[in-house]
PAKOLPA-203681 format. One record per residue (C-alpha): residue number from 1; x, y, z; residue in three letters. Coordinates in pm, 1 decimal, always signed. Example, Ala and Ser with C-alpha at 12.3 -4.5 7.8 and 13.67 -1.06 7.14 Angstrom:
- 1 / +1230.0 / -450.0 / +780.0 / ala .
- 2 / +1367.0 / -106.0 / +714.0 / ser .
//
This chain:
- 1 / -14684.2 / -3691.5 / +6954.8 / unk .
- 2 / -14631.1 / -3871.6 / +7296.6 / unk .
- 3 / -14330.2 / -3726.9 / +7529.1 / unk .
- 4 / -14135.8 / -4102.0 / +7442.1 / unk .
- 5 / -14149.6 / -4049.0 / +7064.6 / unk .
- 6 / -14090.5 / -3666.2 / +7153.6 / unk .
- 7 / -13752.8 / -3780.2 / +7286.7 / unk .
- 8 / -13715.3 / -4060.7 / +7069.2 / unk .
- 9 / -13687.8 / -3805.5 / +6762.2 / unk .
- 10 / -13439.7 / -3597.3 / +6920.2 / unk .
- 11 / -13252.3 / -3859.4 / +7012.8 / unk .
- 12 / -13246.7 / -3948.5 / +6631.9 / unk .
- 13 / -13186.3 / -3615.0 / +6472.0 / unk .
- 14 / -12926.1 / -3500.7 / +6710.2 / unk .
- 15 / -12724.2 / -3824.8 / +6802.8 / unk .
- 16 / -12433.1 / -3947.0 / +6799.0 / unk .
- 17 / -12325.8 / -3641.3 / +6587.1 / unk .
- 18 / -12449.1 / -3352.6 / +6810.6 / unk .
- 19 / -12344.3 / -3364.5 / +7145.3 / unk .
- 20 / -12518.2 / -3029.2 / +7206.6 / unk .
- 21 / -12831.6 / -2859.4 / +7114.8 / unk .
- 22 / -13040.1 / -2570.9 / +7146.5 / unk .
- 23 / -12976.0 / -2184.3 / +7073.5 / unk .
- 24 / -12661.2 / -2000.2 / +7081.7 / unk .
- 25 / -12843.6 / -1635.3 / +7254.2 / unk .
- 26 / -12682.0 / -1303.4 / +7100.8 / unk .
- 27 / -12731.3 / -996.8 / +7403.6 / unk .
- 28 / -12767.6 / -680.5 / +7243.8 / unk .
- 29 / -12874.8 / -462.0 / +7563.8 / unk .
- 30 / -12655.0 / -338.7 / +7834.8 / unk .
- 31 / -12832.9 / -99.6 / +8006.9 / unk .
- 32 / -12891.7 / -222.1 / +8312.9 / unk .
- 33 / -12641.2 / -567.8 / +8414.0 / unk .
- 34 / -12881.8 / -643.6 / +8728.6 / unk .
- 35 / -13167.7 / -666.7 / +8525.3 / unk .
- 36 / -12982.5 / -916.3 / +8245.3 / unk .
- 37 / -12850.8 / -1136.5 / +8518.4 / unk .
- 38 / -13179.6 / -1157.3 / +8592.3 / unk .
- 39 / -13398.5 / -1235.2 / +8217.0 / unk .
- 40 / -13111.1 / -1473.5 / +8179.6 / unk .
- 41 / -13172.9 / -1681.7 / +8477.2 / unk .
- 42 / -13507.8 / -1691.6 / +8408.7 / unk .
- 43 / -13511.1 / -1686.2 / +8030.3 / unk .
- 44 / -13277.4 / -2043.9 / +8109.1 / unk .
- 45 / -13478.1 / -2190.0 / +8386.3 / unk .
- 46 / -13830.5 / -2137.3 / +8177.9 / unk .
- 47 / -13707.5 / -2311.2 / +7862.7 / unk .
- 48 / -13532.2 / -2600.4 / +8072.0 / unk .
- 49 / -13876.2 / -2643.9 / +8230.7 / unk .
- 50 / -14049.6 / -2594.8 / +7919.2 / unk .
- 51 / -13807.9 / -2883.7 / +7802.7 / unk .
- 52 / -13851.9 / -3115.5 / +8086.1 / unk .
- 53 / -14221.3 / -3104.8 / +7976.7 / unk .
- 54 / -14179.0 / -3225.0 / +7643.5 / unk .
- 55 / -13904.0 / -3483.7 / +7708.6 / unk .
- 56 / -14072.8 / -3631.7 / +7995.1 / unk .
- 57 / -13783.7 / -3541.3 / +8278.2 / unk .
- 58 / -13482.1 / -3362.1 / +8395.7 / unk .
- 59 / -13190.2 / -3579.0 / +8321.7 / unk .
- 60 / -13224.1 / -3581.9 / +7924.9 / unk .
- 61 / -13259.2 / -3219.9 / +7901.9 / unk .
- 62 / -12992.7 / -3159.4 / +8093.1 / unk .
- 63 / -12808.2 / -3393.0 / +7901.3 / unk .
- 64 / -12800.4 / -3211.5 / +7590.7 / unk .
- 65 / -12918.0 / -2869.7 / +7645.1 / unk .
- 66 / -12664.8 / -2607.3 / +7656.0 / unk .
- 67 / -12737.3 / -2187.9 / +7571.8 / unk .
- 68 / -12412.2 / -2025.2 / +7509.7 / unk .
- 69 / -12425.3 / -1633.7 / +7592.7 / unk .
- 70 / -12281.1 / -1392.4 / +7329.3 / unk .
- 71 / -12198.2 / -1115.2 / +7604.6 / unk .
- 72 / -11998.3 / -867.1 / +7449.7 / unk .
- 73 / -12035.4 / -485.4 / +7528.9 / unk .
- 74 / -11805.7 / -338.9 / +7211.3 / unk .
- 75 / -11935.1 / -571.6 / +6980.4 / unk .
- 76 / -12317.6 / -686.3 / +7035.1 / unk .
- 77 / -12464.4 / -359.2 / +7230.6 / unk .
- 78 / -12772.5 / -257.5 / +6985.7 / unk .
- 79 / -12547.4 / -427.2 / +6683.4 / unk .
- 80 / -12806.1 / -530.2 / +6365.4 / unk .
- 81 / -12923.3 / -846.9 / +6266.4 / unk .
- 82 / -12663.7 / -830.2 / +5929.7 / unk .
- 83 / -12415.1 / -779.4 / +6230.4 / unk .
- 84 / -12508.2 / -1068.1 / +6412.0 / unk .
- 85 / -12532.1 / -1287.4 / +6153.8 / unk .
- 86 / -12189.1 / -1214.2 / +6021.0 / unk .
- 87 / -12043.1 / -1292.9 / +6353.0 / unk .
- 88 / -12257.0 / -1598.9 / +6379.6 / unk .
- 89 / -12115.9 / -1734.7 / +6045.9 / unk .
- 90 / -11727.8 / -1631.2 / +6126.9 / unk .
- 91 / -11806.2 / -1873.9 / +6471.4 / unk .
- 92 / -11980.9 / -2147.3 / +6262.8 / unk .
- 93 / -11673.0 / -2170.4 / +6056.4 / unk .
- 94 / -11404.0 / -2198.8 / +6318.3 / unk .
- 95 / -11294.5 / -2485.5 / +6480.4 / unk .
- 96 / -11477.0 / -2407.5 / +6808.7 / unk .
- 97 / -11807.9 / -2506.9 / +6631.8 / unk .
- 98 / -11647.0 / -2847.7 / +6542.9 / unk .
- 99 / -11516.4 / -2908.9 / +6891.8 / unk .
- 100 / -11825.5 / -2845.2 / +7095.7 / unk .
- 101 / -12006.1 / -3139.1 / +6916.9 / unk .
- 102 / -11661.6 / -3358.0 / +6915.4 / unk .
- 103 / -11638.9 / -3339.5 / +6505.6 / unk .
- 104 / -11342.0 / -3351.3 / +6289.6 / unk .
- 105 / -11275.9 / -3118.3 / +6013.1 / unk .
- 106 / -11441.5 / -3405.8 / +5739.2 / unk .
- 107 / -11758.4 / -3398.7 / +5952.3 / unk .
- 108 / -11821.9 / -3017.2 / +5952.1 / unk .
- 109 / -12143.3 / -3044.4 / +5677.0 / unk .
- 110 / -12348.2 / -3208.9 / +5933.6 / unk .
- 111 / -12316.6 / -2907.9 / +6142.4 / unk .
- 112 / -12565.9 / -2755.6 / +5877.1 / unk .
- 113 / -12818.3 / -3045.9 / +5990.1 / unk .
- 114 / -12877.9 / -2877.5 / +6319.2 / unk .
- 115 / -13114.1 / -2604.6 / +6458.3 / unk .
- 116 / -12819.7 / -2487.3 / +6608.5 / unk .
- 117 / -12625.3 / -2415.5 / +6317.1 / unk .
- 118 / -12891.8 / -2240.9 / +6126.9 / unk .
- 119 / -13022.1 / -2021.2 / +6397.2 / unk .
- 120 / -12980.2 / -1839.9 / +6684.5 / unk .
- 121 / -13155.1 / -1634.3 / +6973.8 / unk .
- 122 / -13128.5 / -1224.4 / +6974.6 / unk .
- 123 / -13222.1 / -1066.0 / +7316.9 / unk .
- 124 / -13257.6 / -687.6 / +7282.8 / unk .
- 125 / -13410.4 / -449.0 / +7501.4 / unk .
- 126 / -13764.9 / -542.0 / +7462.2 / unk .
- 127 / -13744.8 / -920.6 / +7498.6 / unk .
- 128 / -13542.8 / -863.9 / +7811.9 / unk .
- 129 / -13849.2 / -640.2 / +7942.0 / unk .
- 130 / -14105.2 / -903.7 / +7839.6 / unk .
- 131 / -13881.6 / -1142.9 / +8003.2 / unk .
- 132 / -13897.0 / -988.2 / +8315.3 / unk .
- 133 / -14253.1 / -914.2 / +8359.2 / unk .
- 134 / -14301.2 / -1263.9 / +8308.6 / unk .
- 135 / -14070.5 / -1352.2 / +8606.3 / unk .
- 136 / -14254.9 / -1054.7 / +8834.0 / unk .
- 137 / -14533.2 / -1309.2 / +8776.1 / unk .
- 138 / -14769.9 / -1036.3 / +8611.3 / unk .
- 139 / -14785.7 / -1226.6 / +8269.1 / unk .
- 140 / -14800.7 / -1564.1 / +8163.0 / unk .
- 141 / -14495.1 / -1718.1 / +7998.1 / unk .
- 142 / -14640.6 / -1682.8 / +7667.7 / unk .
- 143 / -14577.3 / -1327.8 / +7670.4 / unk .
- 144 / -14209.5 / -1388.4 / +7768.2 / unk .
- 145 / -14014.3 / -1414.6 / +7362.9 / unk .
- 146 / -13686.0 / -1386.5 / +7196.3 / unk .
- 147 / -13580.3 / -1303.6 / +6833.5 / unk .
- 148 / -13472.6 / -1614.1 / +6672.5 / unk .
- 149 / -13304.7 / -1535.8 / +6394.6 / unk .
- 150 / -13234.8 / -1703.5 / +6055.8 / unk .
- 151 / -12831.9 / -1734.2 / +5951.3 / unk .
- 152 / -12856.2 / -1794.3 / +5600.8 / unk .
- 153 / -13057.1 / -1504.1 / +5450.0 / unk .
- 154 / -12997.1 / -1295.3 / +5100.1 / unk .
- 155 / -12691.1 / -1075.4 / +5195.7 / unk .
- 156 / -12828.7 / -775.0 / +5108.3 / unk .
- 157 / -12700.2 / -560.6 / +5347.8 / unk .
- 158 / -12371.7 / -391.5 / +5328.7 / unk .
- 159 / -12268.3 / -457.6 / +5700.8 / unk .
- 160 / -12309.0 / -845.8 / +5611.9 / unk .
- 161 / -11970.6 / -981.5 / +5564.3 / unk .
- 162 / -11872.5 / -1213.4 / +5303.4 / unk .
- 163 / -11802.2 / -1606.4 / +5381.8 / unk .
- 164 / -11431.3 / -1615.2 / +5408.7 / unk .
- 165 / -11260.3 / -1694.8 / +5113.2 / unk .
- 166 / -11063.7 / -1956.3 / +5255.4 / unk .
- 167 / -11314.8 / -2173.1 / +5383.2 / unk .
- 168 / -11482.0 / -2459.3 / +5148.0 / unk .
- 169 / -11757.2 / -2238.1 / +5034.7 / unk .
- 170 / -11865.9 / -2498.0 / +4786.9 / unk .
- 171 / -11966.2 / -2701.0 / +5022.8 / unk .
- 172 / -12116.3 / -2467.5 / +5270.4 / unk .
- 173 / -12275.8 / -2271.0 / +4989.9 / unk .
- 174 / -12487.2 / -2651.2 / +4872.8 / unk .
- 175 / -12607.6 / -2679.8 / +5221.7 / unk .
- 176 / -12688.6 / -2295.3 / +5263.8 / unk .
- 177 / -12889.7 / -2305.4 / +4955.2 / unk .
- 178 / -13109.7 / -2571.2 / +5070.3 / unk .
- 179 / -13177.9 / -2321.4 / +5380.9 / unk .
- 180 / -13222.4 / -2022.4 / +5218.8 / unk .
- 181 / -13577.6 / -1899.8 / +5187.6 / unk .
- 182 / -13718.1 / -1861.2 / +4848.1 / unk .
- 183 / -13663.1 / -1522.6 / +4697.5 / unk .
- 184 / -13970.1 / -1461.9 / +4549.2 / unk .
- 185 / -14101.0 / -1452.9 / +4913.6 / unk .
- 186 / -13891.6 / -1210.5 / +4986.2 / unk .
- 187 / -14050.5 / -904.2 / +4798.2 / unk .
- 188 / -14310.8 / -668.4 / +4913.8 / unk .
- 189 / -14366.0 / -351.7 / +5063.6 / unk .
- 190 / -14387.2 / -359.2 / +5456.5 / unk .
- 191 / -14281.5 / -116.9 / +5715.4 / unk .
- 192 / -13919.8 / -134.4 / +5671.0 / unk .
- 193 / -13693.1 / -312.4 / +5961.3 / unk .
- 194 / -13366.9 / -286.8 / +5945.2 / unk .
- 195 / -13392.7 / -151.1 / +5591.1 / unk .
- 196 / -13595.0 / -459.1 / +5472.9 / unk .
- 197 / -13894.1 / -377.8 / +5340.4 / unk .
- 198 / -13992.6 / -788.6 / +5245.4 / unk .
- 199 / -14299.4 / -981.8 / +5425.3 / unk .
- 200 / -14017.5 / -1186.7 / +5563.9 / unk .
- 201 / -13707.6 / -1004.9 / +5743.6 / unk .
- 202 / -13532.5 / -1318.9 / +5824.7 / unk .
- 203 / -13593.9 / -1328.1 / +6216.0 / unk .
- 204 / -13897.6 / -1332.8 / +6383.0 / unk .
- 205 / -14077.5 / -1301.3 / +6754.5 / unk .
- 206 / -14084.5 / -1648.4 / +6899.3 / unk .
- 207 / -14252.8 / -1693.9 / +7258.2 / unk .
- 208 / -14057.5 / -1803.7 / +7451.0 / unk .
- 209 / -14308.7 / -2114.7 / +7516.1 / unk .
- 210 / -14254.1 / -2231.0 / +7159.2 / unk .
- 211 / -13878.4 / -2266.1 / +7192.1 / unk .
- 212 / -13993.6 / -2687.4 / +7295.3 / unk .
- 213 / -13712.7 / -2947.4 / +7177.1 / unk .
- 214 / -13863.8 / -3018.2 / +6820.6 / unk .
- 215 / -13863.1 / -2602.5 / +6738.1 / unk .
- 216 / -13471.0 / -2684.3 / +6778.3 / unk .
- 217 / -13506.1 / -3013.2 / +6560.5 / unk .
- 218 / -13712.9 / -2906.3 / +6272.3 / unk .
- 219 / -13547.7 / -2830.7 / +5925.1 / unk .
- 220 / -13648.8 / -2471.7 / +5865.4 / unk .
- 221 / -13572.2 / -2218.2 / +6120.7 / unk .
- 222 / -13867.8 / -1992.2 / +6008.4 / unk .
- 223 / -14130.2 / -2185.5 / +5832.8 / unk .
- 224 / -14305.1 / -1991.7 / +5574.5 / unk .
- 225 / -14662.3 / -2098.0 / +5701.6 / unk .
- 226 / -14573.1 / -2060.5 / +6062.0 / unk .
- 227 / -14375.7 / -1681.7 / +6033.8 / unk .
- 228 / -14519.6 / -1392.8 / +6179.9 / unk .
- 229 / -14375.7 / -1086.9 / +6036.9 / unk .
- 230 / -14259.9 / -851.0 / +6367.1 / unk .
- 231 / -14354.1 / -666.2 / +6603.0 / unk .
- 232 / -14637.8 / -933.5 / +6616.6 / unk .
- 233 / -14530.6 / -1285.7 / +6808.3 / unk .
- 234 / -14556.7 / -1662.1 / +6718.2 / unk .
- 235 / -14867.8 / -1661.0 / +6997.8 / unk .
- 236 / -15053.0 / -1396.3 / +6874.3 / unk .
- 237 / -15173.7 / -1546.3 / +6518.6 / unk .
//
């Protein structure tokens, strides 16, 4: 695909309803602030370049490209993915979701027809570290990844809160299901992660040189045929 239809795709997927794309990021380590200010300066200015490559120039991406920081000490510091995604889903509910891409309440399905919507970035510990060495310049950027993690997953786990009864589940439940990987794909016996023991945990390694405009614009957050079950990374297969 040339860099003009590239750009031309995004410009049909995400326009005029999205004002905004690319990943809300979720930090989960606070050990050392000096060392986050730093993987998040970097971790922004790498995927902004990364962009600029695929969209053919600067003004576009920086147009539409936007990577809200979940910074909260209490309630993000080592918190698990069921955690995560329950907060996710409270945000994606509210009106602030609506307002950043200049929706009205009547519009709020085609939230569900964005990346953004569907998934979102986790950086813990280790992806800050394999951040950084990238930046000291002794790796290559594909060793720099993130967790990107799947929103609508079988709510297995007991920390996962339930959608709130007061919203149009319904509706949000028909476009969920459309997301929601297939169950039978689900079911094995792997090292357990968080308690799952399935081939698929929901989230998965992504280097950081894969997070290009149409990873934000395709329908499935983690394809089947493209997952790589962690610790391994979308690179290494």
């Amino acid at each position: 695909m040339s860099l003009e239809e590239e750009l031309q795709r995004i410009e049909d997927e995400m326009l005029p309803e999205h004002r905004k794309w690319g990943y809300i990021i979720y930090r989960t380590t606070y050990a050392d602030e000096e060392q986050w200010n730093h993987c998040i300066e970097f971790f922004q200015e790498l995927v902004r370049k990364i962009t600029r490559k695929y969209t053919g120039g600067p003004e576009h991406a920086s147009k539409y490209l936007d990577f809200p920081v979940r910074d909260d000490y209490e309630a993000f510091d080592n918190a698990t993915t069921a955690q995560l995604r329950a907060h996710f889903k409270q945000w994606r509910r509210s009106n602030e979701a609506l307002n950043e891409q200049g929706m009205h309440p009547n519009q709020r399905r085609l939230l569900w027809e964005s990346m953004r919507y569907r998934g979102f970035v986790r950086i813990n510990a280790e992806a800050m570290q394999s951040i950084l060495e990238v930046a000291s310049g002794r790796l290559t950027s594909s060793s720099a990844w993130v967790d990107v993690v799947q929103v609508d997953w079988p709510e297995n786990d007991p920390d996962e809160e339930s959608e709130d009864d007061e919203y149009d589940e319904d509706e949000e439940n028909e476009v969920e299901d459309q997301n929601m990987p297939d169950i039978n794909k689900l079911v094995g016996e792997w090292p357990s992660i968080e308690g799952v023991t399935a081939f698929n945990v929901g989230f998965q390694r992504v280097s950081v040189d894969d997070l290009y405009p149409s990873f934000w614009t395709e329908k499935d957050v983690i394809s089947d045929v493209l997952y790589v079950r962690p610790p391994r990374r979308t690179y290494d297969m």
